[in-house]
Steps between C-alpha positions, in 0.01 A plus 500: 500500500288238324642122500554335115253291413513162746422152297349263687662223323723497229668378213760238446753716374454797758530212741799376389640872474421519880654202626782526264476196329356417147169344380648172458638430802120604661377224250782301633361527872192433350551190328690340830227608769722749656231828427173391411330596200316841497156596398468621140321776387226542186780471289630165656820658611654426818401794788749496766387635863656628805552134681618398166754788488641386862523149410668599202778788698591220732543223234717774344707575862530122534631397189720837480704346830520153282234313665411202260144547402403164599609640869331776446164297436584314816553817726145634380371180676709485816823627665704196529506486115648839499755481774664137330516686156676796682735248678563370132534832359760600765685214399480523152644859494775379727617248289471780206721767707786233549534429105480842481754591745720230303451635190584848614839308662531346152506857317736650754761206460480523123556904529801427695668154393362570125314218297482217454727443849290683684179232470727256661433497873665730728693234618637430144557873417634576811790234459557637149463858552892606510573323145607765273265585225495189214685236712186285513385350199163435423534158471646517846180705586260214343641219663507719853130551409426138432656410815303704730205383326621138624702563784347805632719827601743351699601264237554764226682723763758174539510437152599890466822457665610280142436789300602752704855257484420497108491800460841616727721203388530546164720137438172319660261720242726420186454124640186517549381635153740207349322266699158646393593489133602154523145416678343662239633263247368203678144472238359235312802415249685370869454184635437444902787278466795725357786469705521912492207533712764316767761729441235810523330395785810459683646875378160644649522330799884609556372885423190457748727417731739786399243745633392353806839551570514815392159621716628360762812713517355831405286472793187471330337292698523712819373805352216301369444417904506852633255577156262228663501669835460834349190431313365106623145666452564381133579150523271306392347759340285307216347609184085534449328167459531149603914406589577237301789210636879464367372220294212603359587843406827355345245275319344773384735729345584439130883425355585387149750252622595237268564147643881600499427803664246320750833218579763770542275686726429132711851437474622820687292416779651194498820593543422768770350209713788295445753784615715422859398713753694637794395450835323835507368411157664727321569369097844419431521440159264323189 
């Protein structure tokens, strides 16, 4: 059986087609010294020949296993080049099979707590997770989001135990939304020196301190313990990118508070530093 016709060297495009790559990207290697230019032929077109090929196949395999192609150039030179990008590599797709892992974590908890709870941390969902359906708010679920961005997911998963008392004590809840209405009404039209801002402060501290009692006796705080020793692999648990301190993050996140709102909000923590404390420094009373 006769062989097809053999070129000695060919084309740009049938080289390209071989490799399985495109003309550009051979220009590409070109143009940074990775595969040296070719001979042309009569009609000044690039010839490609059979060390060319090779060169080419195992720029191909190289880059195909995500070898940077600067790497690449330095592995055609020497092995030590090669064996530090592979070290990088390996940790490069490391680092990419964790997110991914987490983001496969991610989808599960949504397909079983339901959105937007479920992008909370496991620690978060899991303290919320026998709420019947609609008991949780979404303003409850933005501030338990903005205080795991602060705090981190042991501070949201305290700060669940108030809503999870919100939402079962329905005297604290009808308090609460008074109290938020009133807060609201702190804008511009108030001055930071209305005596109401007294009389508010104090009502919110009283209710504060209405459910910390409460938590305390539904026990809250000891399921919250055996949750930790369940699943401590997520505290601490921090978001992507650099973790910003208390201050600065609080510094950072926006609220239209008038200069009322700004002096009732100073004045509750006022009066929460000024409250008597027990000997095991429990509150008593605002």
């Amino acid at each position: 059986m006769p062989l097809p016709a053999i070129p000695r060297r060919v084309k740009i495009g049938d080289a390209a087609a071989f490799a399985g790559t495109t003309p550009r990207a051979i220009r590409h290697y070109h143009a940074i010294g990775l595969l040296a230019e070719p001979e042309r032929g009569s009609d000044d077109r690039r010839r490609y020949g059979y060390d060319d090929m090779i060169r080419l196949l195992w720029i191909r395999r190289m880059a195909d296993a995500g070898i940077p192609l600067d790497d690449i150039h330095a592995a055609f030179k020497d092995t030590t080049g090669i064996e530090q990008s592979l070290a990088r590599l390996e940790e490069s797709l490391a680092s990419k099979a964790a997110a991914i892992e987490a983001q496969q974590a991610a989808v599960n908890r949504l397909r079983e707590v339901g959105s937007p709870l479920g992008l909370l941390s496991p620690l978060v969902t899991g303290r919320l997770r026998d709420l019947s359906p609609g008991a949780l708010r979404s303003a409850d679920l933005d501030t338990l989001l903005v205080t795991e961005r602060i705090f981190g997911p042991l501070g949201a998963a305290t700060q669940a135990d108030r809503f999870i008392v919100l939402a079962t004590h329905h005297e604290l809840r009808a308090e609460e939304d008074r109290l938020a209405e009133a807060e609201a009404a702190l804008d511009d039209t108030m001055s930071p020196d209305d005596p109401r801002i007294e009389d508010l402060a104090a009502r919110r501290c009283a209710h504060e301190t209405a459910l910390a009692a409460a938590i305390e006796r539904s026990g809250l705080e000891e399921a919250l313990d055996v949750l930790l020793d369940r699943e401590d692999e997520h505290v601490g648990e921090e978001e992507d990118g650099a973790r910003m301190s208390v201050m600065e993050a609080i510094g950072k996140m926006p609220y239209d508070f008038s200069p009322a709102r700004v002096r009732y909000e100073e004045r509750v923590i006022e009066l929460f530093h000024s409250v008597d404390q027990d000997g095991d420094g429990d509150l008593r009373t605002c």
